[in-house]
Backbone as XML, in Angstrom:
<?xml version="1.0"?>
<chain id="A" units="angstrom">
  <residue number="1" name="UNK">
    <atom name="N" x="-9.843" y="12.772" z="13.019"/>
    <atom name="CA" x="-8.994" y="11.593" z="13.017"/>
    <atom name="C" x="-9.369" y="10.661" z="11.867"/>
  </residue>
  <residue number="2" name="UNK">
    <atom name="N" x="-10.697" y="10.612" z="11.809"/>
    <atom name="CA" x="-11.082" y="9.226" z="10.704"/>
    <atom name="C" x="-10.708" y="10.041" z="9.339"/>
  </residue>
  <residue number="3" name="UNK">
    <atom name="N" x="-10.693" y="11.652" z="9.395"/>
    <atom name="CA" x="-9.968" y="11.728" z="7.751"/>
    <atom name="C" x="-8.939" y="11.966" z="7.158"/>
  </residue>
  <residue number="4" name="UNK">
    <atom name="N" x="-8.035" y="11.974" z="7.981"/>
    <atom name="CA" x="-7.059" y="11.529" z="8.705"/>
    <atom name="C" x="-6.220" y="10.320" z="7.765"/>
  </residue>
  <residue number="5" name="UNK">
    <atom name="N" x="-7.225" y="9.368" z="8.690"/>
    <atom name="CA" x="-6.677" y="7.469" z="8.419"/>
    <atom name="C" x="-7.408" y="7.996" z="7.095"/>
  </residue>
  <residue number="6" name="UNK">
    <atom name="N" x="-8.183" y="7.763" z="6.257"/>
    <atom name="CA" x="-8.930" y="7.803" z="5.570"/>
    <atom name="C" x="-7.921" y="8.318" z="4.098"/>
  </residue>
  <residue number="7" name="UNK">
    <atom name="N" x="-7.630" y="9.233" z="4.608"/>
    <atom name="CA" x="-6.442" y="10.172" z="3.479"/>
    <atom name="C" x="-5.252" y="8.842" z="3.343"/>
  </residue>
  <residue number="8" name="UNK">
    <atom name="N" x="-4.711" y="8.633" z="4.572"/>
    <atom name="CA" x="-3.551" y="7.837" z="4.094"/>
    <atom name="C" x="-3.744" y="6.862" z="4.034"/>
  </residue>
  <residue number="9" name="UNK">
    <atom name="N" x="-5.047" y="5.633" z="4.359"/>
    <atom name="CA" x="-5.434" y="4.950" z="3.227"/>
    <atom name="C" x="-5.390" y="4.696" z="2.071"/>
  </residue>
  <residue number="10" name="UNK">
    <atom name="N" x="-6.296" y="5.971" z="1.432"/>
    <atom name="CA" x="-6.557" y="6.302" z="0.271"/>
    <atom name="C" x="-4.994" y="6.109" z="-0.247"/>
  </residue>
  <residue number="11" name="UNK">
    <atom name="N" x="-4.174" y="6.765" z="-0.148"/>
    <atom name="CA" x="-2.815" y="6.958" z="-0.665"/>
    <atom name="C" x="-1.393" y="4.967" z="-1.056"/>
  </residue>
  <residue number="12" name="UNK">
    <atom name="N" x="-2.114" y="4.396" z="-0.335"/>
    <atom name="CA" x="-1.427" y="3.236" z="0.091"/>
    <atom name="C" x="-1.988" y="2.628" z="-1.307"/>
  </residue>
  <residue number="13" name="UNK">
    <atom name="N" x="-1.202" y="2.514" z="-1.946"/>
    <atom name="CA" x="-1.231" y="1.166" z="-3.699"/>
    <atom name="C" x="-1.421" y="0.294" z="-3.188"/>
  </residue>
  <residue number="14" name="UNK">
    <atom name="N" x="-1.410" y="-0.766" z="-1.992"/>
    <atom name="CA" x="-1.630" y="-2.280" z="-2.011"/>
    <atom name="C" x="-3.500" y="-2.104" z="-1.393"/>
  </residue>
  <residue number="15" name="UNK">
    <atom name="N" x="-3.660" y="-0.841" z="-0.968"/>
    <atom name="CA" x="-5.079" y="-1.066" z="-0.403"/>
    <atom name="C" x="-6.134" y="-0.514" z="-1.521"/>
  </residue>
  <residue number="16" name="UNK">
    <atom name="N" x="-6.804" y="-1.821" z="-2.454"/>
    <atom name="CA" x="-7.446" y="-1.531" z="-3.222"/>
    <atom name="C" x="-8.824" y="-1.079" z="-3.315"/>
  </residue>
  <residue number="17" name="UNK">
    <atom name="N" x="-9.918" y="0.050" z="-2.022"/>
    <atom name="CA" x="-10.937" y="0.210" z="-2.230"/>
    <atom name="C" x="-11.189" y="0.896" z="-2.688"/>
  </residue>
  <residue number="18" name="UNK">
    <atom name="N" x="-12.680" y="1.420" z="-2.761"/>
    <atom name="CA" x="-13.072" y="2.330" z="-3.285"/>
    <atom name="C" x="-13.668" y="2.918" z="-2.346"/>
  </residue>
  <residue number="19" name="UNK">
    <atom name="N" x="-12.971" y="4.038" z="-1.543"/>
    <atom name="CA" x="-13.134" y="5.023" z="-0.372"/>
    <atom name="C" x="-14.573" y="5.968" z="-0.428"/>
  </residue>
  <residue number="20" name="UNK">
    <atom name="N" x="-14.826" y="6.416" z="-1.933"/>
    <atom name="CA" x="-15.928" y="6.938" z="-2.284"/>
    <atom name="C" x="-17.409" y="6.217" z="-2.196"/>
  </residue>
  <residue number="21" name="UNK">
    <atom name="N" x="-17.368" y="5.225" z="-1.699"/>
    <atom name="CA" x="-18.442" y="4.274" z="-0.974"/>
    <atom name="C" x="-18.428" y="3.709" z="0.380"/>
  </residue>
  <residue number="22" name="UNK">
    <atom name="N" x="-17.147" y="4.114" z="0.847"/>
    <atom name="CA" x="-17.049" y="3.574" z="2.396"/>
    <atom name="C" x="-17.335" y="5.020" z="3.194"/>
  </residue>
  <residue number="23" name="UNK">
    <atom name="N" x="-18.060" y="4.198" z="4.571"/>
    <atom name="CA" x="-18.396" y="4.958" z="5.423"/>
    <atom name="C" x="-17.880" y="4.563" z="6.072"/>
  </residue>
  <residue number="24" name="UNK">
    <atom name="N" x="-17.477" y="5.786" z="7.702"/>
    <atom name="CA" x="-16.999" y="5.303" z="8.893"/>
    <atom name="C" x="-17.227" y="3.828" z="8.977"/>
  </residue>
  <residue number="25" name="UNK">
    <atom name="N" x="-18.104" y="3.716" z="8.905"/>
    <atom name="CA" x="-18.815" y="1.976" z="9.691"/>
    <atom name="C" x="-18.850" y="0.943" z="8.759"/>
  </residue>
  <residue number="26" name="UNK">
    <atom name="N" x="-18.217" y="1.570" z="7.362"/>
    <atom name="CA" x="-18.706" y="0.000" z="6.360"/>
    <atom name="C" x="-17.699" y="-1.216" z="6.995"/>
  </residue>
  <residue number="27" name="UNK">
    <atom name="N" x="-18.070" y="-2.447" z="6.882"/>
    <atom name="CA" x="-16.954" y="-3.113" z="6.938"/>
    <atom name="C" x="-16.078" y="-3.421" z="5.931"/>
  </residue>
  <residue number="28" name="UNK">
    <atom name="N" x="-14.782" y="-2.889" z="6.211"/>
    <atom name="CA" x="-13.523" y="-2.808" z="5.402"/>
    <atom name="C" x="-13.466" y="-4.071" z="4.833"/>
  </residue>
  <residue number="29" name="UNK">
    <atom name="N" x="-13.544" y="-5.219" z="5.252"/>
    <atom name="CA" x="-13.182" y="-6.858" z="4.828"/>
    <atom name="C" x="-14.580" y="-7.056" z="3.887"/>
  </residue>
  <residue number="30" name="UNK">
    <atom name="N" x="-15.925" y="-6.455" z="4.216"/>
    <atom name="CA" x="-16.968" y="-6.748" z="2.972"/>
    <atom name="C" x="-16.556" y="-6.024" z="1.836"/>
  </residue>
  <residue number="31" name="UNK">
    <atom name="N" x="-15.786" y="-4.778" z="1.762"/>
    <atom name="CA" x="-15.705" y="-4.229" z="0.384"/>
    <atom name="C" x="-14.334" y="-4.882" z="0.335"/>
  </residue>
  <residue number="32" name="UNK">
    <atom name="N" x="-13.816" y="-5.161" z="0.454"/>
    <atom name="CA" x="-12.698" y="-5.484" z="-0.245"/>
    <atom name="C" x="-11.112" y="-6.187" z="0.378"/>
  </residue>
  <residue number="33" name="UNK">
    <atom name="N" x="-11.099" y="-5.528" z="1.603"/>
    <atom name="CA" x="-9.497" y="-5.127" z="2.268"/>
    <atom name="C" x="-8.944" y="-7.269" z="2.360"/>
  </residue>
  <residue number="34" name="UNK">
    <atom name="N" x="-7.872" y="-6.944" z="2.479"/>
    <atom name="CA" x="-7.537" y="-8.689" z="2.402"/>
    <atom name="C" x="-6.650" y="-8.307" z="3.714"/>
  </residue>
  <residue number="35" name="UNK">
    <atom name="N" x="-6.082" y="-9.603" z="3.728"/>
    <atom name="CA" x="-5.243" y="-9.995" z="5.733"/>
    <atom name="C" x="-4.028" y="-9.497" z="4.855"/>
  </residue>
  <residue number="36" name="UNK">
    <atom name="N" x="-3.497" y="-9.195" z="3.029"/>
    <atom name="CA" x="-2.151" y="-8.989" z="3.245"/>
    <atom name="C" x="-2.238" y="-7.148" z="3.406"/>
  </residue>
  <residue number="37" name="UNK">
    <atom name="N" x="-3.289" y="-6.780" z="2.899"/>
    <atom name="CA" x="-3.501" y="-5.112" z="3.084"/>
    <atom name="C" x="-3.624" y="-4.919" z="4.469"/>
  </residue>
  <residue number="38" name="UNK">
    <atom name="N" x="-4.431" y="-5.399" z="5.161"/>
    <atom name="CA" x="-4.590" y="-5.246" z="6.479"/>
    <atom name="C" x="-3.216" y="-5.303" z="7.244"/>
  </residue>
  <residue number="39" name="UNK">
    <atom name="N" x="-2.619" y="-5.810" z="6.690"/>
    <atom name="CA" x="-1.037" y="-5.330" z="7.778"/>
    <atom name="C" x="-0.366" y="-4.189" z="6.928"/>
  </residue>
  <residue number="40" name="UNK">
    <atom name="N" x="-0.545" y="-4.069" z="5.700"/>
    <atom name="CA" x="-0.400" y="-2.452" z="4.965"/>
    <atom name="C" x="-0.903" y="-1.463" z="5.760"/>
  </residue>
  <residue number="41" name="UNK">
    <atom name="N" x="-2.159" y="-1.712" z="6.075"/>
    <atom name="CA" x="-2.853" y="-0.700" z="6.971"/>
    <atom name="C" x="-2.407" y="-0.418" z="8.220"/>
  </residue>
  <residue number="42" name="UNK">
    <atom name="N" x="-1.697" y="-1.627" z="8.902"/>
    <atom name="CA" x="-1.284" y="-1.329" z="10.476"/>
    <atom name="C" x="0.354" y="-0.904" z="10.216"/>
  </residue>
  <residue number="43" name="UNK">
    <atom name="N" x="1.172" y="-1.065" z="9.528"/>
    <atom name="CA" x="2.107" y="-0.527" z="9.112"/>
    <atom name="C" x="1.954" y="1.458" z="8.541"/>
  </residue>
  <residue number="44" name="UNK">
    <atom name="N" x="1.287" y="1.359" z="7.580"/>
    <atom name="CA" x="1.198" y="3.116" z="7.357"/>
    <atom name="C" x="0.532" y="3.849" z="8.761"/>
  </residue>
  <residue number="45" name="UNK">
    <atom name="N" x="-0.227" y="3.201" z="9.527"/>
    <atom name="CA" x="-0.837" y="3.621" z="10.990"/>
    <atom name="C" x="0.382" y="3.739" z="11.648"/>
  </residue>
  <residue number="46" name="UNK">
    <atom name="N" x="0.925" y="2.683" z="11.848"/>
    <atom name="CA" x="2.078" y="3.030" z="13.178"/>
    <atom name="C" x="3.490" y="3.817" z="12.501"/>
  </residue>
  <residue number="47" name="UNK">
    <atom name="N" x="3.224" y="4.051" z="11.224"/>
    <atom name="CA" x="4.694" y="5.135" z="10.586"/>
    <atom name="C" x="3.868" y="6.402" z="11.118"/>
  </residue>
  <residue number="48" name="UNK">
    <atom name="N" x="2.991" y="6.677" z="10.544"/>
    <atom name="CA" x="1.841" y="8.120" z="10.327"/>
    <atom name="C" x="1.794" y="8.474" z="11.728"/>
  </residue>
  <residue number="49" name="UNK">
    <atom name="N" x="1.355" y="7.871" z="12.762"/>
    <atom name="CA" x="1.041" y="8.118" z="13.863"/>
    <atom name="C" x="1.886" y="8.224" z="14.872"/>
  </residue>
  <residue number="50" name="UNK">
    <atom name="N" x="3.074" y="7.067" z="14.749"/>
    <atom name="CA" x="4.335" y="7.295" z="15.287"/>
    <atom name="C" x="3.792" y="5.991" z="16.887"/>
  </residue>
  <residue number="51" name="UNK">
    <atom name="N" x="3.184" y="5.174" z="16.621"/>
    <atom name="CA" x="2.523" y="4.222" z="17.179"/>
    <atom name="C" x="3.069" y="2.222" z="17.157"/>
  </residue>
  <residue number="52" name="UNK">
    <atom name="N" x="2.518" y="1.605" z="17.954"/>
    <atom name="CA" x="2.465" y="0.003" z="17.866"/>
    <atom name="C" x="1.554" y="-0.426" z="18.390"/>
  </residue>
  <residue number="53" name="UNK">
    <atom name="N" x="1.079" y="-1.071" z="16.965"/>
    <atom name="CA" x="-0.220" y="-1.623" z="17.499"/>
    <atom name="C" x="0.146" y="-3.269" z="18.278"/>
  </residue>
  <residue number="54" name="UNK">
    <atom name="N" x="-0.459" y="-3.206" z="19.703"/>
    <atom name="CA" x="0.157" y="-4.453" z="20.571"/>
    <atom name="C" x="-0.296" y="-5.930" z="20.166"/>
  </residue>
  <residue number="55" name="UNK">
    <atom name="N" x="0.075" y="-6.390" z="20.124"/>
    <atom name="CA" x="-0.195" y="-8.146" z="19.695"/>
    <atom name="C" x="-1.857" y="-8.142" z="20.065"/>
  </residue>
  <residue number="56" name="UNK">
    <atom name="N" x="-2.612" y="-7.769" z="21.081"/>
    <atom name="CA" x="-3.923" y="-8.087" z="21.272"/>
    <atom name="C" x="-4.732" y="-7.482" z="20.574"/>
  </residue>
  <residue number="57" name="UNK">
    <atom name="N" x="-4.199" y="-5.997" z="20.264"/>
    <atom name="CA" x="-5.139" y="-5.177" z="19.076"/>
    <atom name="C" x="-4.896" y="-5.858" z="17.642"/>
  </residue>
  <residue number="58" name="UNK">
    <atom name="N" x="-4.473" y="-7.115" z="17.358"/>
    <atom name="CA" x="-4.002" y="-7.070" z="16.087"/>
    <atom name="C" x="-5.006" y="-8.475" z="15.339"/>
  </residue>
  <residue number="59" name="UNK">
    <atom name="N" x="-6.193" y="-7.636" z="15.596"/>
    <atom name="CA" x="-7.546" y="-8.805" z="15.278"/>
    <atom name="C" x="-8.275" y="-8.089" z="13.852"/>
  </residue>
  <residue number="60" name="UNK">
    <atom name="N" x="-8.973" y="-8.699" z="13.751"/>
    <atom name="CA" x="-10.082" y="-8.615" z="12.437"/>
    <atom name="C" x="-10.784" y="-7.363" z="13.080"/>
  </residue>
  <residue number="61" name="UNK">
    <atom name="N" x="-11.295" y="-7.502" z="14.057"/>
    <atom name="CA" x="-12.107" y="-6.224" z="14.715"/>
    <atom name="C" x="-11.278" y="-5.275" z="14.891"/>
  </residue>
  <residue number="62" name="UNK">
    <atom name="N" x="-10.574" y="-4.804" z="15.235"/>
    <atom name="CA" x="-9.940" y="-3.720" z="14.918"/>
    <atom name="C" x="-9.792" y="-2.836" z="13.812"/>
  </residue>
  <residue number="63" name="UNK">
    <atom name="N" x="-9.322" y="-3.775" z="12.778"/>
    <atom name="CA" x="-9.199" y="-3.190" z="11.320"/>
    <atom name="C" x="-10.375" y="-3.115" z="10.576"/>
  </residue>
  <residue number="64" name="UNK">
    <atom name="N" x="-11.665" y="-3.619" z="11.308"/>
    <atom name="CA" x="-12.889" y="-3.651" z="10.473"/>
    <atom name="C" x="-13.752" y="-2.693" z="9.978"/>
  </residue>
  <residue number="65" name="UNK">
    <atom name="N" x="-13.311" y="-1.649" z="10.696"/>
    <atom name="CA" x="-14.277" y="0.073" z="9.821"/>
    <atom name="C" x="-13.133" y="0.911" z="10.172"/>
  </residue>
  <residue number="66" name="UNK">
    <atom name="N" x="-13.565" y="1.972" z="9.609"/>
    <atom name="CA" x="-12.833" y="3.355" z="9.700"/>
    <atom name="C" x="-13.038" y="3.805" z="10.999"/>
  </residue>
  <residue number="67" name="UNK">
    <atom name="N" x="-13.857" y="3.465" z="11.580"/>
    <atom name="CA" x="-14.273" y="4.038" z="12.827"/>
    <atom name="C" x="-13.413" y="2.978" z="13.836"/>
  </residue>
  <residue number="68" name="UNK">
    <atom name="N" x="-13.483" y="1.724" z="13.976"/>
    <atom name="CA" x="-12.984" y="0.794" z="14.877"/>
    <atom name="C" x="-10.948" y="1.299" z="14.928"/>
  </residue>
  <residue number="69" name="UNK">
    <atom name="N" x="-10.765" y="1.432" z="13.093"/>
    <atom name="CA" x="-9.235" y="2.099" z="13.527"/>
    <atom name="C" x="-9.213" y="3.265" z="14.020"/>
  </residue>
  <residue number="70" name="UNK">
    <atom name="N" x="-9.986" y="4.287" z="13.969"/>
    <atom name="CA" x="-9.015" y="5.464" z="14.674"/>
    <atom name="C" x="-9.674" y="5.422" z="15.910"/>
  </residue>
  <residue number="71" name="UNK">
    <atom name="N" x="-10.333" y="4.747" z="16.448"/>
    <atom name="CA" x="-10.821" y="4.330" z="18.185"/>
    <atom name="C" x="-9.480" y="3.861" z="18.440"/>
  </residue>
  <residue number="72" name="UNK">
    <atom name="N" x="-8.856" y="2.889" z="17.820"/>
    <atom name="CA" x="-7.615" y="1.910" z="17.994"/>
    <atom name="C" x="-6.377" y="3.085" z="18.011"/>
  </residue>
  <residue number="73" name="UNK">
    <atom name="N" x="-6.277" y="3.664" z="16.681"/>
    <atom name="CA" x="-5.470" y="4.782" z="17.240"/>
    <atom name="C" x="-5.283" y="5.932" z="18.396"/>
  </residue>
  <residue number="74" name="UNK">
    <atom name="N" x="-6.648" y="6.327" z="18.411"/>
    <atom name="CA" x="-6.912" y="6.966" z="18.980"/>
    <atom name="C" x="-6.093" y="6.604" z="20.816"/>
  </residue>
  <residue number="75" name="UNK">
    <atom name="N" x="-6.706" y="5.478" z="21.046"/>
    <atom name="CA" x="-6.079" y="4.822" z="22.214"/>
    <atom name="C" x="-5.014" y="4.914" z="22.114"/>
  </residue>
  <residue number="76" name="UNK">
    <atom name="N" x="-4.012" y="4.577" z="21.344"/>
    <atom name="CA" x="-2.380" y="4.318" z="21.497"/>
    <atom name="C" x="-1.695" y="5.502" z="21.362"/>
  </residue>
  <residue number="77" name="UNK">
    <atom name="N" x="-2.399" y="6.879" z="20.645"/>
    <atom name="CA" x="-1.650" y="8.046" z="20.759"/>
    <atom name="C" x="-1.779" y="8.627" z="21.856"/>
  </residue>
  <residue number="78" name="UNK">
    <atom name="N" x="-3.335" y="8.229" z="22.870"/>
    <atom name="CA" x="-3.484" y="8.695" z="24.293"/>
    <atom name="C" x="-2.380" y="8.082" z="24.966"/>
  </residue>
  <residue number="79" name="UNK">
    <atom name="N" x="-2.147" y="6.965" z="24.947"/>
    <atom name="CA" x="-0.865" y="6.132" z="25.907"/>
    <atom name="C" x="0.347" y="6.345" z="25.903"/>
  </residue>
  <residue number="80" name="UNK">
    <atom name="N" x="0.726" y="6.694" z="23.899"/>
    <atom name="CA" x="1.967" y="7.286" z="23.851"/>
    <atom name="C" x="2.372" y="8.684" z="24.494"/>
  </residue>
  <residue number="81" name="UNK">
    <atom name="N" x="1.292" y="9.201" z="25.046"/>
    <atom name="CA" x="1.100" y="10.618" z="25.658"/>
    <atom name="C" x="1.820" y="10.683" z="26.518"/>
  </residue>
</chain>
């Protein structure tokens, strides 16, 4: 799953990191990610995945590692089940 998000990350022009230094766990907002990418990110998630992320998941913690999103996904494709 995390390579996954990770791939279509990578692919998204407004999300400017450098993936080749992030780990599952870095925090996304210390290297780089901003609040207008961060809804880039929950947008290519809920096209890719076929998902909505609910008003309460839609915090700083959520989007904060690679690992915290596909936990987050992870959950909403179990529900969409």
């Amino acid at each position: 799953m995390i390579d996954r998000i990770r791939a279509l990350l990578e692919q998204q022009p407004m999300i400017s990191l450098d993936f080749s230094t992030i780990t599952d766990d870095t925090n996304l907002y210390d290297a780089g990610l901003t609040s207008f990418a961060t809804v880039q990110v929950m947008l290519a998630l809920e096209e890719e995945f076929n998902i909505e992320f609910p008003e309460a998941m839609l915090t700083r913690r959520t989007f904060s590692s690679l690992s915290n999103v596909a936990d987050a996904v992870s959950r909403l494709t179990q529900q969409a089940a």
